[in-house]
N, C-alpha and C positions, 0 to 999 in steps of 0.2 A: 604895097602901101595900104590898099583899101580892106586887106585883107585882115592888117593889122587892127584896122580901126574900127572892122566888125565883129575883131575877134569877142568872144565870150568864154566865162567861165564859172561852172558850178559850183555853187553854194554847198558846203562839205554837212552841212544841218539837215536843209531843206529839199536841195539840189535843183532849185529853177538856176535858168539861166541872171548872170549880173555882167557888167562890162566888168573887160579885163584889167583895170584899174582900179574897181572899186574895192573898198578893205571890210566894208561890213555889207551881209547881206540887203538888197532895198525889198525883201518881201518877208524877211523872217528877223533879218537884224544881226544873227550873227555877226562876229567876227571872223572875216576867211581865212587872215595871215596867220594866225594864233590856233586855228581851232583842231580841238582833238578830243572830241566829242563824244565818250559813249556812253552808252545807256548804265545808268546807275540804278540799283532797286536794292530795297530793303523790306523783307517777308518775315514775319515775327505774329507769332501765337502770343495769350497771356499765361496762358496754361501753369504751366512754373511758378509766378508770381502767385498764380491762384491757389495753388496745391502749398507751397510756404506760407501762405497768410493763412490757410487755413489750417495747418498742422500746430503753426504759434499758438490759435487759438486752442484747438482741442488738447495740448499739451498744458494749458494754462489752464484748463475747467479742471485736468484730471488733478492739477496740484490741488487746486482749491477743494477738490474733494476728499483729497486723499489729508491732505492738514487739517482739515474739517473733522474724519471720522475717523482720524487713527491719529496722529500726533496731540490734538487738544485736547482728545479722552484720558490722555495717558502722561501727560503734562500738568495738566489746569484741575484747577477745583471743577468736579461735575456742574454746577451748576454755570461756573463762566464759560466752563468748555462748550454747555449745550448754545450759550449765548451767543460767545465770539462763533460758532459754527453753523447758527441759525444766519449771522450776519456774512459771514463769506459767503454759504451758499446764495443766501438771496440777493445781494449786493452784487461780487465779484463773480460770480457763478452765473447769478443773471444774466449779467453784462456782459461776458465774453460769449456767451451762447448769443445774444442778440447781434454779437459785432461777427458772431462766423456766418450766422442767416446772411448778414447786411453782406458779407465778402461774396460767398456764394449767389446772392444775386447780383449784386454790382460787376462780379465777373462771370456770370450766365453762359456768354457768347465768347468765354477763351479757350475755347478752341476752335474758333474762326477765325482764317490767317488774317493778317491785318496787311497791306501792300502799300507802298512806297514809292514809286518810281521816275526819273526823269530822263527823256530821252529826246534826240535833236527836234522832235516833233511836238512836245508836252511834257507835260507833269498832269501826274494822274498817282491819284489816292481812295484808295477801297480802304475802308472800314463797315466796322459789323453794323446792318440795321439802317444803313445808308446808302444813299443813294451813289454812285463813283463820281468819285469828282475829278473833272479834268478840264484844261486849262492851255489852249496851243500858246508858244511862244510870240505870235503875230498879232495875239488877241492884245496882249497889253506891254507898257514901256517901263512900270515899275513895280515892284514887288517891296511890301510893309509888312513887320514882321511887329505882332503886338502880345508882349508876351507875360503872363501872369499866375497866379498862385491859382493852383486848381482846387476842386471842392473836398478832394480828398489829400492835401498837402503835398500837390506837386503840380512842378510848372506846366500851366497848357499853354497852348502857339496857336494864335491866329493870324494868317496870312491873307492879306489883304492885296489882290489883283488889281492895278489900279492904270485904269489907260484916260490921258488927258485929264489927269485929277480926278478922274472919278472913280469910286470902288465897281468892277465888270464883274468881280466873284471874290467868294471870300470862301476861306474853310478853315475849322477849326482841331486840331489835335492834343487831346488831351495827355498829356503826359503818364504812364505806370497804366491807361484805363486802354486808349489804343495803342503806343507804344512806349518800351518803356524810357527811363529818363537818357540812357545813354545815346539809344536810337533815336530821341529827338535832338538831342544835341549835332548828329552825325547827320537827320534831314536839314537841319539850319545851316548847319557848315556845306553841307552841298548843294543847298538852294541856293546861296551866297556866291560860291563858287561858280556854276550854272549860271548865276545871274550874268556876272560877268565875263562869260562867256560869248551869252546871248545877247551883248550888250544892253544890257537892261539893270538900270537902277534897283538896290538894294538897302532900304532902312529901316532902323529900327525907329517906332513911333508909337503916336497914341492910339487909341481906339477911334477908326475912323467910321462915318456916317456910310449907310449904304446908298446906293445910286438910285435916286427918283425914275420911279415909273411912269 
């Protein structure tokens, strides 16, 4: 009888000990009846992305050139040819040479993996130029997901750690710049997933205030 009522049993997340009646872990929160827990990651370069935006472009200057100095000579009265082909070059020629610089640097750092991961312990994300961000399950009881139009038109996701109402850590991922859009739809749906796992609340929300120091 006594043996029943010391009995104990480990937390399949964490692994401290919890009474043998309890359903969710009392040091990590898990769920023990439910749980099947494992480690998730998602490892993604930009490289690809980088190498197609830039081939868009330098396939779009060679049009501009080539309509410039061999179709409009041989089409157009010389003198509108020389016109319209002063203006493609300086115009559309310009511009797409300034938009492949702007690519090349905006994607500098793709080919630095970018990491993903969650595991009964944490969530932990590496990105390029930053610091790793990571986050134990016991640290906080709800996760905010604030999600909006990025600087280069695609959705970024910031997650907002948030224990006893207040934000404990926050991080941000931008969508196509550290992963791209399908991979962050697959960390939202896994965050989500994991949430409730870890019995831990999941919403989407506004942009929330960081936590007074």
């Amino acid at each position: 009888m006594n043996e029943n009522l010391n009995a104990q049993k480990k937390c399949p997340a964490c692994g401290k000990e919890n009474n043998l009646e309890s359903k969710f872990c009392k040091f990590c929160g898990a769920n023990m009846d439910t749980f099947d827990f494992q480690t998730f990651e998602i490892s993604q370069t930009m490289r690809f992305r980088k190498n197609c935006f830039s081939i868009c472009c330098i396939i779009f200057i060679v049009l501009i050139f080539y309509l410039s100095l061999v179709v409009f000579p041989n089409n157009m009265d010389p003198l509108m040819a020389l016109v319209a082909s002063a203006l493609f070059i300086v115009l559309l020629g310009g511009s797409s040479f300034i938009s492949l610089l702007y690519i090349l640097w905006l994607y500098r750092d793709s080919g630095v993996r970018r990491i993903f991961s969650i595991s009964p312990k944490s969530i932990k994300i590496v990105l390029p130029k930053e610091l790793v961000f990571e986050v134990n399950w016991s640290e906080f009881d709800l996760i905010q997901l604030h999600k909006y139009s990025g600087s280069h038109n695609n959705k970024s996701y910031r997650f907002y750690f948030i224990s006893n109402d207040e934000v404990y850590k926050e991080v941000l991922i931008e969508g196509s710049l550290h992963f791209s859009g399908a991979k962050c739809r697959a960390i939202v749906s896994q965050m989500k997933k994991y949430a409730a796992k870890m019995n831990k609340q999941f919403i989407r929300g506004k942009r929330r205030k960081k936590k007074k120091k």
